[in-house]
Structures are given as structure tokens and as C-alpha cells.
N, C-alpha and C positions, 0 to 999 in steps of 0.2 A: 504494500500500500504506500502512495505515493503522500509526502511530507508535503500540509496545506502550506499555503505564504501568509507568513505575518504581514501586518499591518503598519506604517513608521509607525504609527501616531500613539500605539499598542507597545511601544517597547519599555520594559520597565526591567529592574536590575532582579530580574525575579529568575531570570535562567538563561543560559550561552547558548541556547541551543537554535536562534532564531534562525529565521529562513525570511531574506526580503525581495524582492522582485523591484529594482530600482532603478534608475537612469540618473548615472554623475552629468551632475551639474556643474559642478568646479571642482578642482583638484590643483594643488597650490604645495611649496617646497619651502618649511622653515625651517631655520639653523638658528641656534639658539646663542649665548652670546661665548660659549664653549666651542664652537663649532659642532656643536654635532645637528645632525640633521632628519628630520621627520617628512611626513607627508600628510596634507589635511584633504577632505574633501566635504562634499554636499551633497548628498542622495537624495531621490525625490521618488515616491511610488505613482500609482496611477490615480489615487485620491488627492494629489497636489503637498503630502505632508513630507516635512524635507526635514531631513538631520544631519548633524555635524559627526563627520569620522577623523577618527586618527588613525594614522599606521606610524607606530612607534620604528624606533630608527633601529633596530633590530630583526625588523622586517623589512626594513627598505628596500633590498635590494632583490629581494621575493617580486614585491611591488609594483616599483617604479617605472618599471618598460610593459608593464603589461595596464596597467590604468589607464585611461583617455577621455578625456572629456565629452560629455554628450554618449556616452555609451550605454545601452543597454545591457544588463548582468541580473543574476541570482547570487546572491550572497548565503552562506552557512557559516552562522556560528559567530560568535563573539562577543565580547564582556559589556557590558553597560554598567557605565557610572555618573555620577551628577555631571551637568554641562556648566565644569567652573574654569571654561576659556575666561581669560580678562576680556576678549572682546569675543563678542557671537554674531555669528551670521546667520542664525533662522530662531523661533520661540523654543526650540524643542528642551524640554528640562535634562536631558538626556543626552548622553554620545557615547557611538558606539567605537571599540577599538577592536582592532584586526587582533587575534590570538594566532599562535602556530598553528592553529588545525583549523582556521579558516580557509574556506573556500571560495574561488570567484567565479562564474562561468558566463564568458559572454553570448548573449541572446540574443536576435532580432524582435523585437516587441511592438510594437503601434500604438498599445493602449495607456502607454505615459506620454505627458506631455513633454513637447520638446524643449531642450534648453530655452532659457528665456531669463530676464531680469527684472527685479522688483524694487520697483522704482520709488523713492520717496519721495511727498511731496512740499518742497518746497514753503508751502502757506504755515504746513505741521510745522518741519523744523524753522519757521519764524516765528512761531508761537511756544516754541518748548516744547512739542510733544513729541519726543523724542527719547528712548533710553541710553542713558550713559554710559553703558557696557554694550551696546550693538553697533552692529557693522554695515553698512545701506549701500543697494544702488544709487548714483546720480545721475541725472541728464539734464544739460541746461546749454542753451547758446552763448560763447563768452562774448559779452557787452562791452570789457573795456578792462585792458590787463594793468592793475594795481601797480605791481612793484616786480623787478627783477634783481635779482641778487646772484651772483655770478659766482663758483667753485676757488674762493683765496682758501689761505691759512685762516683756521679759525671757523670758518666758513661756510657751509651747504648751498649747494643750485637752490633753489627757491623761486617759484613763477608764483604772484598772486594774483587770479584773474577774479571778475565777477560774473557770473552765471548767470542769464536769464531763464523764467521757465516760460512756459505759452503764455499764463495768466499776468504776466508782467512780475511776478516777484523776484526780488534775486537777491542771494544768497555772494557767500566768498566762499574760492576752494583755493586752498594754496598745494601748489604741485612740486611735491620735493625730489630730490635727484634724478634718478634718470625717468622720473616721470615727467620734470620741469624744463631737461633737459631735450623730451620728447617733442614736448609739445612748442618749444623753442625752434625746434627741427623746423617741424610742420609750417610754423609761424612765416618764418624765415626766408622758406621757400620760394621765391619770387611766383614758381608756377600755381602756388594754393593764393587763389582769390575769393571774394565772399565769406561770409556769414562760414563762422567756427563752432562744431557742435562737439562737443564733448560727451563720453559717456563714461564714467568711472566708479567699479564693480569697487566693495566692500571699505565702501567710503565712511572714516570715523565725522562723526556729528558734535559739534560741540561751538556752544556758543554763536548761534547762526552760522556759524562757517564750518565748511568739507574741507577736508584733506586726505590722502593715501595713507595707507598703510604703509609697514616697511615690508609686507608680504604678504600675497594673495590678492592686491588691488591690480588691476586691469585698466588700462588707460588708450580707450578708443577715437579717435579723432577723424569724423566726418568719413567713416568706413561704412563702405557698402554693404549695411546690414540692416533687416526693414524698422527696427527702433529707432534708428538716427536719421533715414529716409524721411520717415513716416515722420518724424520731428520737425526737419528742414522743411519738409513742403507744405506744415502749418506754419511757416514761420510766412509774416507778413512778406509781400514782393519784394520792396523795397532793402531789409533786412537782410534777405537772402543776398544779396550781393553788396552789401557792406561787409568789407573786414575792419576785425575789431582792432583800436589804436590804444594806445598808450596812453594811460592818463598823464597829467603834471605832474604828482607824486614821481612816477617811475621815468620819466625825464631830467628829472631831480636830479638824480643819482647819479647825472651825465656831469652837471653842474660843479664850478668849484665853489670853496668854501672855506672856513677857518679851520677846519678839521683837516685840510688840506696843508703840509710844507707848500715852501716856495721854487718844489722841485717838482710839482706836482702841473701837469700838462693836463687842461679842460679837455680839449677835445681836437681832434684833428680830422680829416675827411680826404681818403684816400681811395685810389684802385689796386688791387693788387695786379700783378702781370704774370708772373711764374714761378717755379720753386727754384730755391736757391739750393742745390744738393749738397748735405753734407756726408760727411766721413762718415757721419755715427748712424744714418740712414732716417728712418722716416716715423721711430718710436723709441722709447727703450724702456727697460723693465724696472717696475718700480712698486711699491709698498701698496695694500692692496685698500687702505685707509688714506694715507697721505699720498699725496704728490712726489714724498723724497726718490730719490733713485736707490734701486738696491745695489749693494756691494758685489753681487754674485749673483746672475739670473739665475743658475741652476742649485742655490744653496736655502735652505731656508735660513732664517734669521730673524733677531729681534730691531725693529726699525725705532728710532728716533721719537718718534711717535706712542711708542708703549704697544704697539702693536706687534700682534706675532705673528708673521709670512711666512706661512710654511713653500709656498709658490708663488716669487714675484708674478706680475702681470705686467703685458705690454699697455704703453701710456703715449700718447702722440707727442710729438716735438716736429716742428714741420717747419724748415724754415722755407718763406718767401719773401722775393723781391717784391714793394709796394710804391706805387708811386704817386705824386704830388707834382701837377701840374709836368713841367719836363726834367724834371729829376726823381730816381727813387734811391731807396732806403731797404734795408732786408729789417725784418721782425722776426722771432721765432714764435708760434702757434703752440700753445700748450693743451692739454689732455682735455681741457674741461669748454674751451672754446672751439677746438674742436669737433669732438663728441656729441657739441650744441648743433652746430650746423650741418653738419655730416648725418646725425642721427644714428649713429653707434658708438661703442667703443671701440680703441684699438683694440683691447682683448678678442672681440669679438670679429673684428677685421681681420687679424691677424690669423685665427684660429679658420678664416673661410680660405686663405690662401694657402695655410698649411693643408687643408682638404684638398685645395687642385694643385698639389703637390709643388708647392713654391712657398721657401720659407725663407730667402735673402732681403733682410732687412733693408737690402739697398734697391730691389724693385718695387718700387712704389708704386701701390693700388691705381687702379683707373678711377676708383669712387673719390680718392682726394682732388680731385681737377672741380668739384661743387666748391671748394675755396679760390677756386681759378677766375680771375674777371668779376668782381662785383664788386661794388661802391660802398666801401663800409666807413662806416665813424669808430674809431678809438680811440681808447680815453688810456693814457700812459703816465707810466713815472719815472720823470729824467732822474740818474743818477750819474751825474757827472763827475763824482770819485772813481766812480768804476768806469765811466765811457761804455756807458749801455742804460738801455731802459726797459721798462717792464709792464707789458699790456694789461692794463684791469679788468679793460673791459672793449667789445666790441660789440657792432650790431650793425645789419647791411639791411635795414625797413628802410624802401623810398624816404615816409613820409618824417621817419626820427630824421635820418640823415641830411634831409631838407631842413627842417629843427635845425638843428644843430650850423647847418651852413650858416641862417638867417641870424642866429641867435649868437655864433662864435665867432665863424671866419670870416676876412674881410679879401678884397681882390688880391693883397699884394701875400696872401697865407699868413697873414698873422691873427693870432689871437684876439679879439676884442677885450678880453680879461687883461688883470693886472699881473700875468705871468707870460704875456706877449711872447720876452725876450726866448722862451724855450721853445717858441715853435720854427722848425727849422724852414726859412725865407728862401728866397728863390736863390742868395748868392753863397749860403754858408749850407746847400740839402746835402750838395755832392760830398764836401768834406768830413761828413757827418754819415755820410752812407754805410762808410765798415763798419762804424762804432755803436750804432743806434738798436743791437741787439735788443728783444727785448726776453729781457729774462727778470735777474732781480727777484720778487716775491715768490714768483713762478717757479723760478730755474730750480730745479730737483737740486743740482749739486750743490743749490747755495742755501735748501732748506733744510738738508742734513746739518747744517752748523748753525741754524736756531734752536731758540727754544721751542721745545712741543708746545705745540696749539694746543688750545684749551677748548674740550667740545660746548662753543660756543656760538652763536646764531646770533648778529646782527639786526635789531627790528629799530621802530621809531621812534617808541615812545619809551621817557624813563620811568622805566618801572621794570622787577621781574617776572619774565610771565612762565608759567609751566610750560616744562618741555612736550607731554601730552596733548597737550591744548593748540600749541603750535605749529609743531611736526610733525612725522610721519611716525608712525606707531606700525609696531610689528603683533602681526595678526594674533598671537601666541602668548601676547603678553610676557615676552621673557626681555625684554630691554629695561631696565630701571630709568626711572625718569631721571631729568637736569634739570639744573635750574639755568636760566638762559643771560648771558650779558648784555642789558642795554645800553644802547649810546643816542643823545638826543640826536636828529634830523638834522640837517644842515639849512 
């Protein structure tokens, strides 16, 4: 006689013996802050009741290649205990975990519903109805991006955008690393025009504003899929072909200030023309937290940083020749401005060349040449002890960069601010061409001989704000919170 199917909604820690008929939903990879690593997912039955699983890192490797999202399966067997994730992604008081004598067996089935996302609204989380321990879909149009915050010492990517939803309410989500750095990609893009729709999977809630998780959030931008369709083509006419701009705040940042030495260069407005080839090629390996360079690609080690590499990673360093009117200048391109525009990591670049069986550091991808040719504004810091400088910040938006022409430079390239004297003029660009590297805060080799950054996060206003509250939160709830350093606004 054939074993009936439990029910999700039915599961209680009353016996291991259950039997479900489910379709994963999501299936997500957390490493806790030991390194070790587990696997979560989302089951769903044919009555719409969904639960939270774990496969402890013990069975990982059972696991991992045989799971897939949107799959139909019958499940045997396994333990239930209270659902005390820090953060939850469905009501169920419950979750279930894979034991050794679990079972999976993939089915063709019809009668669960298909993947799909559950959408929070908007009006709820501006009214507080919201729980403090749960994890939400989002969907909204971005209206107008807050504030950019760029990969230094010290530092996190951080994009703050605001959100529209149909009904006109909107919310903030702040998009931290490589999800800020994602949507910086997309932004950037000269060829993505119109109206930005954003969709992001297991969004923590707090204080009217969304942000990611550090695992298990999903960050979909204006993908061919019929939620974000179906979004855009309620979105008024006119909207649809607006792309969202930059408020004043996040132009600020471009601005100088007190906060600023007298070695500090506002802003400059360049083309770049081609790479300039170095010795050391097109990335090098470096600390899997900071920026530093490691001592030995193939060694682990402890990094400057308190961090332990047991496998540096490759990191960009790209130098290009940039030019200003009829003279140019080389810059060196670091990991985090890169990464921005390009829309990967070296790791990740690196790792698709070694698959088509090319690993000489010195043939440089065809994907780098999206740095090739385009009108960017940078903002630098002269350090003319060393005879070099060090890029802060970049950004190639038509409409900043027009900003910045009207608002900085004047016909003959100089500054409009009271630090003029540093921007290199039409008679002194060429002699200044070797030396204008820019490295400085950037440069791996010269952050190995600071002091370790303190993981700390940059905002507006003086005041401490939790680290929870602000950033990005690991699904698992295994990150201990900080406390964050403020500095007032310029």
C-alpha cells in the first residue's frame, strides 16, 4: 500500500516520517560568518502552503547539484523544528530539515502552482504593517536615485533609489554591493533607456525603506518576465520612457567641500581612448574582503584587514589612456569601478576565460572594451608627494556629466572651484601625462600599509544608526550587527 502525501500546512514536530509533494520555489546558499556553508529553500504544495527548509552543510554536497528551482519533487522524511530563522520568508511556525535518510525524487506534476512572487504592498509597509523578523517580495518603478556611494576603505557600494508603486506611493530601497553595483551596470548602460522597474525577492522591511539581504535576495531589473511586463505596461505613457535621474543629494557627492584637503580635484570631464597595457596585465589577486593585494595568489593567508583568504581572488586594475580636449592622461581603473560598469566581477570574468581554456593574464577580455569610448566625469585626489592620483569616483550619465560640465568646467579646462590650480590646463596635461596614475586610496599595494578599515558605512546625518536597519542583512541571521560611523553632509 502506497504512503498518502502530507499536507505543508499539516507538518508538526510530531514524527520524521512525512511524505510532501512540493515545487521549490527558491533555493539560496548561506555561509555563515565561519565559513561554512548550508543551503535554504521554499517549498510550496498544491494548496498554495509554503515552508522554509534547510539542508545543513553536512549534507551539502548530497544536495547541491541535484536541487533546482521551480522543480517538481516528492520529499521522505525529515525533522521539524520551530521556524527560529532571524529572518522568515513564509508564516509557517515550522521548518523542515533534510536528515541522512531523506529522500528527493523529481516528478513532472501540473497541479502546483508555478513559481511566482509575493508581492508586498507598499501603502502596508507605509503604514507599519509589516513584521520585523520577515523577509518580502518588492516591485516598484525607480522614481529618482537618492544617493551613490562608491567601494573606498571603510566603505560599501550602496545605491539609494526610490521606488514607485502603481498607486503612487513610494517607499526607499537601498541596494548594497553587488546588488548596487548591479543595478549601476544596468543604469549606466547608455543602451537601457526609459522607465526602471525593479523586482527584489526576500526584501528586509524596516522603517518604510527595503533593502537586500546578504543572501537569498534576487535583484531583477526590467527582465523579460510577465510581473515586471505586466508592471511597465501599467505604468503611465509618459513614465515609460522617462529614465530615472539623480537627485541633488546624490550630485552632492560630486561637489567639493570642507571635508575636502586642498588636494582634492571637484570634478573633471573626460573621454577615455584605449588601454594602456601593463606588465602586470588586466587584474591581480587580492583579499576576498578588502581591496589589498595578496602576497601569494596561490597561498592562503591572513590579510591586513583581519580577514582570512584561504583563496585570493582576481580584482581589476585596468589601466587607460583618457583624454581632455587634445591631450591625454592614463588613470588606473580599480575593482569596484569597474565591476560597476562592466556588470561582473573579475572573479567571475576570469573564471569564464579559464573555461575557454585561456588563463594569461595578459589577454584581455573583449567584455572590457564597454570602458572603451565614453564621456565620463571623475572626481580625483591629487597627491602630488607621490606624483599620482586617485579616482573616487566616476560616472558616464549624459545628463550628470552635462551637471557637472555647466556646474565645474569652464572652456579653457579649468575648475570653477577654489582648487582650479589642480586641474590639468591645456599647457601643463602633457607633462603631467606619466605621473597622473591614479591609484592612492585605491592602489592594493599602498593599502596593505594602512590601517585596517573599520567596518564602517558613511551616511548623512549625525547620528548612529543600526547596522540592521541600514544594510544588507544575511538571510540566516548569522552576521552580528555594527554600529555605523557618521559624518555630517557637506
Amino acid at each position: 500500500m502506497s504512503r498518502k502525501v502530507d499536507s505543508v500546512k499539516d507538518i508538526n514536530d510530531s514524527k520524521e516520517t512525512w511524505r510532501l509533494v512540493v515545487r521549490i520555489m527558491n533555493v539560496w546558499s548561506v555561509v555563515n560568518n565561519k565559513g561554512i556553508e548550508h543551503l535554504e529553500m521554499i517549498v510550496m504544495d498544491s494548496l498554495g502552503d509554503r515552508i522554509q527548509v534547510l539542508i545543513r552543510h553536512d549534507h551539502l554536497l548530497k544536495w547541491k547539484e541535484v536541487i533546482k528551482e521551480n522543480m517538481t519533487c516528492i520529499i521522505n522524511n525529515g525533522s521539524v523544528y520551530n521556524n527560529d530563522f532571524q529572518w522568515k520568508v513564509c508564516d509557517h511556525s515550522k521548518k523542515f530539515v533534510f536528515l541522512g535518510g531523506t529522500t528527493m525524487k523529481a516528478i513532472e506534476l501540473q497541479n502546483i502552482p508555478p513559481k511566482g512572487y509575493f508581492f508586498k504592498d507598499f501603502g502596508e509597509i507605509l503604514q507599519g504593517k509589516c513584521k520585523t523578523d520577515r523577509l518580502e517580495d518588492i516591485i516598484g518603478a525607480v522614481s529618482e536615485i537618492n544617493h551613490i556611494q562608491s567601494n573606498t576603505p571603510g566603505k560599501k557600494v550602496v545605491v539609494s533609489v526610490v521606488l514607485k508603486d502603481l498607486k503612487g506611493n513610494c517607499i526607499n530601497c537601498n541596494l548594497w554591493e553587488i546588488y548596487g553595483s548591479k543595478f549601476l551596470a544596468y543604469y549606466n548602460d547608455p543602451k537601457n533607456n526609459g522607465a526602471i522597474v525593479i523586482l527584489l525577492t526576500h526584501a528586509m522591511v524596516k522603517d518604510d525603506q527595503v533593502l537586500n539581504a546578504w543572501s537569498g535576495s534576487k535583484l531583477l531589473i526590467n527582465e523579460d518576465i510577465p510581473e515586471i511586463q505586466d508592471f511597465m505596461s501599467k505604468l503611465p505613457t509618459n513614465e515609460q520612457k522617462e529614465k530615472p535621474t539623480q537627485s541633488a543629494k546624490s550630485l552632492s557627492n560630486w561637489s567639493g567641500g570642507s571635508q575636502y584637503s586642498q588636494e582634492t580635484l571637484c570634478a573633471t570631464v573626460a573621454t577615455t581612448l584605449k588601454f594602456a597595457v601593463s606588465k602586470y596585465g588586466w587584474f591581480y589577486y587580492g583579499c576576498t574582503r578588502c581591496s589589498s593585494k595578496a602576497p601569494n595568489p596561490e597561498k592562503a593567508y591572513e590579510c591586513s584587514c583581519g580577514q582570512k583568504v584561504e583563496q585570493p581572488i582576481p580584482r581589476y586594475k585596468i589601466e587607460i589612456y583618457v583624454s581632455n580636449g587634445e591631450s591625454k592622461y592614463r588613470f588606473v581603473f580599480w575593482d569596484s569601478e569597474c565591476a560597476a560598469i562592466l556588470g561582473m566581477t573579475a572573479e567571475f570574468m576570469h573564471n569564464s576565460m579559464v573555461e575557454n581554456e585561456e588563463d594569461d593574464l595578459m589577454v584581455y577580455p573583449d567584455e572590457l572594451e564597454m570602458l572603451l569610448n565614453k564621456k565620463m566625469t571623475f572626481r580625483v585626489k591629487v597627491q602630488p608627494t607621490f606624483s599620482q592620483a586617485s579616482v573616487w569616483k566616476l560616472c558616464d550619465d549624459e545628463v550628470f556629466v552635462k551637471d557637472i560640465e555647466n556646474d565645474y568646467i569652464v572652456e579653457d579646462n579649468q575648475s570653477k572651484t577654489e582648487y582650479a590650480k589642480l586641474v590639468p590646463n591645456k599647457e601643463n596635461l602633457e607633462t603631467s601625462a606619466q605621473t597622473l596614475s591614479a591609484s592612492g586610496e585605491n592602489d592594493p599595494e599602498s593599502i596593505i600599509l594602512m590601517t585596517p578599515a573599520k567596518g564602517v558605512v558613511i551616511v548623512d546625518k549625525g547620528e548612529e544608526v543600526d547596522f540592521e536597519a541600514s544594510g544588507a542583512t544575511q538571510l540566516s541571521g548569522t552576521k552580528p550587527s555594527k554600529k555605523l560611523k557618521i559624518e555630517p553632509s557637506s
